[in-house]
Each structure stands twice: as structure tokens, then as C-alpha cells.
ZAVOSE-880039 format. One record per residue: residue number from 0; x, y, z of N, C-alpha, C, O in turn. Coordinates in Angstrom, 1 decimal. Last residue first. Example, Ala and Ser with C-alpha at 12.3 -4.5 7.8 and 13.67 -1.06 7.14 Angstrom:
% ZAVOSE-880039
+-----+--------+--------+--------+--------+---------+--------+--------+--------+--------+--------+--------+--------+
!   i !  neast ! nnorth !    nup ! caeast ! canorth !   caup !  ceast ! cnorth !    cup !  oeast ! onorth !    oup !
+-----+--------+--------+--------+--------+---------+--------+--------+--------+--------+--------+--------+--------+
!   1 !   12.8 !   -2.2 !    7.1 !   13.7 !    -1.1 !    7.1 !   12.9 !    0.0 !    7.9 !   13.4 !    1.1 !    8.0 !
!   0 !   13.2 !   -5.7 !    7.8 !   12.3 !    -4.5 !    7.8 !   13.2 !   -3.3 !    7.8 !   14.2 !   -3.3 !    8.5 !
+-----+--------+--------+--------+--------+---------+--------+--------+--------+--------+--------+--------+--------+
% end
This chain:
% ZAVOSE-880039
+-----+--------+--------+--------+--------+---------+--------+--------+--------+--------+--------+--------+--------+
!   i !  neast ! nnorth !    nup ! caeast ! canorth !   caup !  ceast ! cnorth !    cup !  oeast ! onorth !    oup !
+-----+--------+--------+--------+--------+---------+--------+--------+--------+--------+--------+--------+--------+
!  88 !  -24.3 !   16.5 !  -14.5 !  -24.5 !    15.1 !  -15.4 !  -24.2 !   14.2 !  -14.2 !  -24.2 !   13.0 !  -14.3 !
!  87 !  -25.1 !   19.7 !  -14.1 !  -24.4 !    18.2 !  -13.1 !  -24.9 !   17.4 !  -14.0 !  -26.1 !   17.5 !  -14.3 !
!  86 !  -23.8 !   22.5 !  -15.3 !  -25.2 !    21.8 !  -15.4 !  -25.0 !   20.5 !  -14.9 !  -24.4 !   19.9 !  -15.8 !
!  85 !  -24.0 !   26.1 !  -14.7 !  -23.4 !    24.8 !  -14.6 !  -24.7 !   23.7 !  -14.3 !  -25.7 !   23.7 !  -13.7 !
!  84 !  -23.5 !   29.3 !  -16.4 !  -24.7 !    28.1 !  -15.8 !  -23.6 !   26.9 !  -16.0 !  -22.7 !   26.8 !  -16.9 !
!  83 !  -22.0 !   32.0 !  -16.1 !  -21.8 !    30.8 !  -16.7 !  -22.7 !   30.1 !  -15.7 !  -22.6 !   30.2 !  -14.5 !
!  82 !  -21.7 !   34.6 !  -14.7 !  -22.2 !    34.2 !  -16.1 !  -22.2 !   33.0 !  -16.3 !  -22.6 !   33.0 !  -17.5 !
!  81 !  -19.1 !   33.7 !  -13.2 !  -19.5 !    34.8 !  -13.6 !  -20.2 !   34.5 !  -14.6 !  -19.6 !   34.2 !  -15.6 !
!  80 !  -17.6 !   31.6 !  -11.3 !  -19.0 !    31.3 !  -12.0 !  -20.1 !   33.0 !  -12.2 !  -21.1 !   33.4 !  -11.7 !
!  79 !  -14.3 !   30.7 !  -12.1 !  -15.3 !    31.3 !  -11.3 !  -16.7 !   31.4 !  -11.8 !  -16.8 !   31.2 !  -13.0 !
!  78 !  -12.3 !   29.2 !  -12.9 !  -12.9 !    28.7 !  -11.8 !  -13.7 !   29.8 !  -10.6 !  -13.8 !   29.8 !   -9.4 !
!  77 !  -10.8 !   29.8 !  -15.3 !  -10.6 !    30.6 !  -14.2 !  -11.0 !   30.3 !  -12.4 !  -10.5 !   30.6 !  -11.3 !
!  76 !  -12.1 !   28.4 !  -16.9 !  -10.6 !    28.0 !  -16.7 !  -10.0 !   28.5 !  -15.3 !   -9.2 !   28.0 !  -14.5 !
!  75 !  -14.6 !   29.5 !  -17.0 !  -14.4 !    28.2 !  -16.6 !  -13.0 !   27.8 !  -16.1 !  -12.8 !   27.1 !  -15.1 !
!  74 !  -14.0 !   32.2 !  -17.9 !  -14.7 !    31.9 !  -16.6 !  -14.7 !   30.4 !  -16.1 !  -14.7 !   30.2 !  -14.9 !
!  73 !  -13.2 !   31.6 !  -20.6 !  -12.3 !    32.0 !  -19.7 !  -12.7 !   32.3 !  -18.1 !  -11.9 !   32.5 !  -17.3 !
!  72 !  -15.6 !   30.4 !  -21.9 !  -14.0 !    29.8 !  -21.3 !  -13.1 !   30.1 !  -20.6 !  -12.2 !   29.3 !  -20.1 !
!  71 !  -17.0 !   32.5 !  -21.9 !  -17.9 !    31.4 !  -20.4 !  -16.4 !   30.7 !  -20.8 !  -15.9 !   30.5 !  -19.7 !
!  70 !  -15.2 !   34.5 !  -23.4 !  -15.9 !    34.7 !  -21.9 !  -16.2 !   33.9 !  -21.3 !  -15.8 !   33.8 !  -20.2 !
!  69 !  -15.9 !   32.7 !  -26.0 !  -14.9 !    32.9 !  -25.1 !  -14.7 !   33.5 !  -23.6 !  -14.0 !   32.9 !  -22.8 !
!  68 !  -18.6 !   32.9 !  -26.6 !  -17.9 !    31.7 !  -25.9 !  -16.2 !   31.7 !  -25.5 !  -15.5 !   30.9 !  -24.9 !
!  67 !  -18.5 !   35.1 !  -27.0 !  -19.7 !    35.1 !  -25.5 !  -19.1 !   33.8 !  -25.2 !  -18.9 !   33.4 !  -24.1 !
!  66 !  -17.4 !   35.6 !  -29.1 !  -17.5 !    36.2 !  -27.9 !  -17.9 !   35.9 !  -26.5 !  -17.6 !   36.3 !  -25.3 !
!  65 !  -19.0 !   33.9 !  -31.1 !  -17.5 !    33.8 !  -30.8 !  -17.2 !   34.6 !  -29.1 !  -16.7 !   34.0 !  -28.1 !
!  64 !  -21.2 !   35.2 !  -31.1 !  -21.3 !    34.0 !  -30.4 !  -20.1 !   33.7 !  -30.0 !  -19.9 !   33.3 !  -28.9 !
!  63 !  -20.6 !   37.8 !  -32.2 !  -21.2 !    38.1 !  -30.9 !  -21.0 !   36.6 !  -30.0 !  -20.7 !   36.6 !  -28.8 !
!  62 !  -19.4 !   36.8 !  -34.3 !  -18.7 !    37.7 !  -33.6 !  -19.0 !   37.6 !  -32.1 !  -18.3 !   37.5 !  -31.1 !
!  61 !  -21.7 !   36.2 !  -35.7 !  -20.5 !    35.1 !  -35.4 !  -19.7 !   35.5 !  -34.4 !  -19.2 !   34.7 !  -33.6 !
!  60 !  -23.2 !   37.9 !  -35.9 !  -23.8 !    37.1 !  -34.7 !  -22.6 !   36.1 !  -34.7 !  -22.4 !   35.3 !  -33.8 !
!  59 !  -21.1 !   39.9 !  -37.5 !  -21.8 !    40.1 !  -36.5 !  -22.3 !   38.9 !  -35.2 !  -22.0 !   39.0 !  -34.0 !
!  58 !  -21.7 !   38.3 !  -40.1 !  -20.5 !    38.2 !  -39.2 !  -20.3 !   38.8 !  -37.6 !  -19.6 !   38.3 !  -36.7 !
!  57 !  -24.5 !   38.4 !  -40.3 !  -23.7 !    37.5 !  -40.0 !  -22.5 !   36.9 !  -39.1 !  -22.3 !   36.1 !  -38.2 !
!  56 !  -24.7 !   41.0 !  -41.0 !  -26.0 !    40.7 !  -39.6 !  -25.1 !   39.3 !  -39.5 !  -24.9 !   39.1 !  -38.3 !
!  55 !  -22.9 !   41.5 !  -43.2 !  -22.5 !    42.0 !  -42.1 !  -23.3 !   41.4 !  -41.1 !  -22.7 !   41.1 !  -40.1 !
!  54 !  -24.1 !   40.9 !  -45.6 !  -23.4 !    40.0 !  -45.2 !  -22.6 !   39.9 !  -43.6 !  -22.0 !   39.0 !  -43.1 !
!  53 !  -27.7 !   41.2 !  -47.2 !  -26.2 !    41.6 !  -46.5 !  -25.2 !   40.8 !  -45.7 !  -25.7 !   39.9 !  -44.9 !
!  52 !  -29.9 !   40.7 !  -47.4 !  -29.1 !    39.7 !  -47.8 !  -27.9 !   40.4 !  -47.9 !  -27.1 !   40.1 !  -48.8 !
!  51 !  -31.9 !   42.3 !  -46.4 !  -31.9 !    42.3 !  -48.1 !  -30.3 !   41.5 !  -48.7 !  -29.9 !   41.5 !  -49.8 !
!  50 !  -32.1 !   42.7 !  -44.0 !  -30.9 !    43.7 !  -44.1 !  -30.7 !   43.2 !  -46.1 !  -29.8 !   43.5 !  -46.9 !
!  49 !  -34.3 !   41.0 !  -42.8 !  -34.0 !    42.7 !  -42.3 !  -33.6 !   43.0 !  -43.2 !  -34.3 !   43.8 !  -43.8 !
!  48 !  -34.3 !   38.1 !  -43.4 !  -35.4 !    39.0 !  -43.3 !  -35.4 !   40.9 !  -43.3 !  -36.2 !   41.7 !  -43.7 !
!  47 !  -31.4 !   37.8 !  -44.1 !  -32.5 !    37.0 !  -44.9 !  -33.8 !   38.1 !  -45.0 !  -34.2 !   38.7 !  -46.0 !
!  46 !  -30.2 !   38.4 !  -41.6 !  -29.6 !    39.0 !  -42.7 !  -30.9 !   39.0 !  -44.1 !  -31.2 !   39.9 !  -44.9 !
!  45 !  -31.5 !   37.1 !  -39.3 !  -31.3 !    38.6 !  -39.6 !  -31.3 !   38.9 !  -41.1 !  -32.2 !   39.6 !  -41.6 !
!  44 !  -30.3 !   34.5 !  -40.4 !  -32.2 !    34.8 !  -40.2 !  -32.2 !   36.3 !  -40.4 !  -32.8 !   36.8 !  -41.4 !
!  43 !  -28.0 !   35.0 !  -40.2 !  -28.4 !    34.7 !  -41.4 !  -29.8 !   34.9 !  -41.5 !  -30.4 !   35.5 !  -42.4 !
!  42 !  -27.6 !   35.7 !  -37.2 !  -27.2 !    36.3 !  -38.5 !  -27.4 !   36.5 !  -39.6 !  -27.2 !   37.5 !  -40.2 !
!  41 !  -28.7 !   33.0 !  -36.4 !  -29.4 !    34.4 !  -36.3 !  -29.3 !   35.1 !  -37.1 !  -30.2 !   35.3 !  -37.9 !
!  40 !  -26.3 !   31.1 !  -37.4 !  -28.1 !    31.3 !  -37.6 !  -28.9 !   32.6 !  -37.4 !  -29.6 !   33.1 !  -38.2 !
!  39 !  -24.4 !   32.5 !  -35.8 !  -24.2 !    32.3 !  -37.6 !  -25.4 !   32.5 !  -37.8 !  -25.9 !   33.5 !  -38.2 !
!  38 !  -25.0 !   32.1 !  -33.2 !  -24.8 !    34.0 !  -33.6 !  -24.9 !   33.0 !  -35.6 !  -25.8 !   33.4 !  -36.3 !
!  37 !  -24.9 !   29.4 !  -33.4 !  -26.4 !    30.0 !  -33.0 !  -25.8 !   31.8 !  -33.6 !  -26.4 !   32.4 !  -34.5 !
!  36 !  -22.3 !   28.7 !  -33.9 !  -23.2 !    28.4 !  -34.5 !  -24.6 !   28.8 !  -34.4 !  -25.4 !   28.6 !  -35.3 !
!  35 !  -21.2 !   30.1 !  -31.2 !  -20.6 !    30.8 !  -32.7 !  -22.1 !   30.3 !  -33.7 !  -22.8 !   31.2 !  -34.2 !
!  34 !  -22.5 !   28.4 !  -29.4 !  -22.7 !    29.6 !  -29.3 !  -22.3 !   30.3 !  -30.6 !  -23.1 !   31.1 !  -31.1 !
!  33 !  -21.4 !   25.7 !  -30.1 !  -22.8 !    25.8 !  -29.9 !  -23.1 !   27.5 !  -30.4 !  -23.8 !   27.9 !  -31.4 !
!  32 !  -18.5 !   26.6 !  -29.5 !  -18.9 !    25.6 !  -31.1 !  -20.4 !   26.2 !  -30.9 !  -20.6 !   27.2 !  -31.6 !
!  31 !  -18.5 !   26.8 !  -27.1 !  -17.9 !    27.9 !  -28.0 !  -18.4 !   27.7 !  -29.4 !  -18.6 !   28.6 !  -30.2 !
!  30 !  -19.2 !   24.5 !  -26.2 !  -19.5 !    25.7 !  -25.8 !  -19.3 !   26.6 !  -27.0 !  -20.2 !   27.0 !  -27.7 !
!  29 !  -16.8 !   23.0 !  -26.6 !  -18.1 !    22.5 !  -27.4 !  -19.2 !   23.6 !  -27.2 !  -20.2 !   23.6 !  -27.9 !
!  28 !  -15.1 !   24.1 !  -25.3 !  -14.8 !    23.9 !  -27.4 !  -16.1 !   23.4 !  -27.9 !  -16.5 !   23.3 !  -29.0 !
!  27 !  -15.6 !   23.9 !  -22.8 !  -15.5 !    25.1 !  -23.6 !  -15.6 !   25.1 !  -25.2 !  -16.1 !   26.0 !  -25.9 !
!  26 !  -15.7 !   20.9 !  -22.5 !  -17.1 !    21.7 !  -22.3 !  -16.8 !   23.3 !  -22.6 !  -17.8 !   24.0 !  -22.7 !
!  25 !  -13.4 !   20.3 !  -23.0 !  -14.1 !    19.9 !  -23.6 !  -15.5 !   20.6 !  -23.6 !  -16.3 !   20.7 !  -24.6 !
!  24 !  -11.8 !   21.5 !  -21.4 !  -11.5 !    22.0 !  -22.6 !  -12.5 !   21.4 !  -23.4 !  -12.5 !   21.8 !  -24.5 !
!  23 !  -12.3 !   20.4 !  -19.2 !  -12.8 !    21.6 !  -19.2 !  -12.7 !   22.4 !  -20.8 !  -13.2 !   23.4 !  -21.2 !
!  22 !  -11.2 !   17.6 !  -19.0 !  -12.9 !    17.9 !  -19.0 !  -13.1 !   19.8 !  -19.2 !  -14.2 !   20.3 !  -19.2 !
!  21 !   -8.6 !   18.5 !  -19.4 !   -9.4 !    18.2 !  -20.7 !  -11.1 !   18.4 !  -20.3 !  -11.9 !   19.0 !  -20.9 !
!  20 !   -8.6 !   19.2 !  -16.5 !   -8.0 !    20.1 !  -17.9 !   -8.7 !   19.8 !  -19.3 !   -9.3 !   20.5 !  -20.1 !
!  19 !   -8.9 !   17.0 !  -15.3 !   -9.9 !    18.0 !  -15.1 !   -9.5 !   18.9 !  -16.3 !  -10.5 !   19.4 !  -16.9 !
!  18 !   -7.0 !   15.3 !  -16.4 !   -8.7 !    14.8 !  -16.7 !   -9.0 !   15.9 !  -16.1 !  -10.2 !   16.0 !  -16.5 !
!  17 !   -4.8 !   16.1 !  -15.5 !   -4.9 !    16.2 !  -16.7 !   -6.1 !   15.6 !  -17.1 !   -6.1 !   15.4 !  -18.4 !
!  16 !   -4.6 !   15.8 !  -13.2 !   -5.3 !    17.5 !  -13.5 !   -5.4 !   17.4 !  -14.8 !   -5.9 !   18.3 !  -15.5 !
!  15 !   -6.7 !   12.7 !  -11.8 !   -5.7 !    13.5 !  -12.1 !   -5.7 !   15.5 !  -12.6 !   -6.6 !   16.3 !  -12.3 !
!  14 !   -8.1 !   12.1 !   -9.0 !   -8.4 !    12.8 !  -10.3 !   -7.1 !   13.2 !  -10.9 !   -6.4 !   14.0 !  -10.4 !
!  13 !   -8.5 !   10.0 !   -6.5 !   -8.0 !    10.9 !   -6.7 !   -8.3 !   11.1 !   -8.6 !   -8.6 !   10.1 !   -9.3 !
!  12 !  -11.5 !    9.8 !   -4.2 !  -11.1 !     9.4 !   -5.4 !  -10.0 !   10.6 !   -5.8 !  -10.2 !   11.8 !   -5.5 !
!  11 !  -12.8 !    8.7 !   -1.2 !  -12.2 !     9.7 !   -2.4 !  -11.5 !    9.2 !   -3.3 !  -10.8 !    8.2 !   -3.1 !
!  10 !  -13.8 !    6.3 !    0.3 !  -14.5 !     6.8 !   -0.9 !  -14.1 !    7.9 !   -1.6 !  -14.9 !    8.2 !   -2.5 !
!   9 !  -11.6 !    6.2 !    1.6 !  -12.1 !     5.1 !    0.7 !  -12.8 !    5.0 !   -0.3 !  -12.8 !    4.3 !   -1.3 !
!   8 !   -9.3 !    8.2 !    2.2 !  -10.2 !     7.3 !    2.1 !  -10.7 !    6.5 !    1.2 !  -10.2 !    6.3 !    0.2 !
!   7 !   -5.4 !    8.7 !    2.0 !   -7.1 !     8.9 !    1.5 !   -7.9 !    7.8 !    2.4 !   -7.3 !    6.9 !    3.0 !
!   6 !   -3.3 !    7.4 !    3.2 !   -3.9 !     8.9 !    3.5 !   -4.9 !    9.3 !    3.2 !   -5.5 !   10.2 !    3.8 !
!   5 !   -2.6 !    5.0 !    1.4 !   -3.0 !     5.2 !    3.5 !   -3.6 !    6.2 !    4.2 !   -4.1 !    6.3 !    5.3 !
!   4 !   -2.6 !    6.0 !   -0.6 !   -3.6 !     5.2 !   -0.7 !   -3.9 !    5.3 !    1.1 !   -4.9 !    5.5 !    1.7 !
!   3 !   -0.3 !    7.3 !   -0.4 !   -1.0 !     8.3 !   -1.0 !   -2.4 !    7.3 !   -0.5 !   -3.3 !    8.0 !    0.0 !
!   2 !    1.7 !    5.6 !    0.5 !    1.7 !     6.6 !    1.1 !    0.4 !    7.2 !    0.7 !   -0.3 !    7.6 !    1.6 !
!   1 !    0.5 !    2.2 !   -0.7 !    1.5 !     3.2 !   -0.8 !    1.0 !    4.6 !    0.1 !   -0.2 !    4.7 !    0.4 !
!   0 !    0.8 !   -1.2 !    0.0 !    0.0 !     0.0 !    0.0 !    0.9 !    1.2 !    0.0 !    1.9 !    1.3 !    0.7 !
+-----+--------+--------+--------+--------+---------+--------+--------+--------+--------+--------+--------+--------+
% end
């Protein structure tokens, strides 16, 4: 039995940081993905109905979604919960 196993219990589990690192880069990159792809849709819905098929209402909601998912990554990395919903699986 080793030093580390005599000192925990039984029911903690150790984690490494390189499974919490990825779990977090996973829920940003797919974050980020979700968010850019919803500002594209808008943009286009915008662009379709309002602006006569201009190409700016676009880049715009790409901008806006790119944005917003980088903020909830940098709140996540950060390990603070500014804005950002957490959801327990």
C-alpha cells in the first residue's frame, strides 16, 4: 500500500489535473462551437429578413457568439462562475 492510498479514504477518489483540464476544454470547445453556430443562424435569419441579404448581420452574430464563448471559457478556466450556468450530469 502506498503513502498516498493510507492517507485517503475510501470513498475519495483521486483525479488527475490532466482529466480535469481536458474535461474543461471539452465543455469550452463545445461551448464555444454551440454559441458561434447559433450568432451564424441568427445572423443569417437577420440578414435574410431585415438587411436584403447583406453579409454584415452574419458576421456580426458570429462575432457576438465567438464572444460570449470565449468569456464562459475564460470563466471556466478561471474557476469562477461569472455568467456561466453549470449543469451536473
Amino acid at each position: 500500500m502506498s503513502a498516498t492510498e493510507a492517507t485517503q479514504s475510501p470513498s475519495t477518489k483521486v483525479v488527475p489535473s490532466e482529466n480535469i483540464l481536458n474535461d474543461k476544454w471539452d465543455v469550452v470547445l463545445s461551448n464555444s462551437l454551440v454559441k458561434t453556430g447559433l450568432g451564424f443562424g441568427f445572423g443569417v435569419i437577420t440578414s435574410v429578413l431585415f438587411f436584403k441579404r447583406r453579409a454584415w448581420p452574419v458576421w456580426l452574430g458570429v462575432g457576438f457568439g465567438a464572444g460570449r464563448g470565449y468569456a464562459e471559457g475564460d470563466a471556466i478556466f478561471r474557476d469562477t462562475k461569472a455568467g456561466v450556468r453549470t449543469v451536473k450530469a
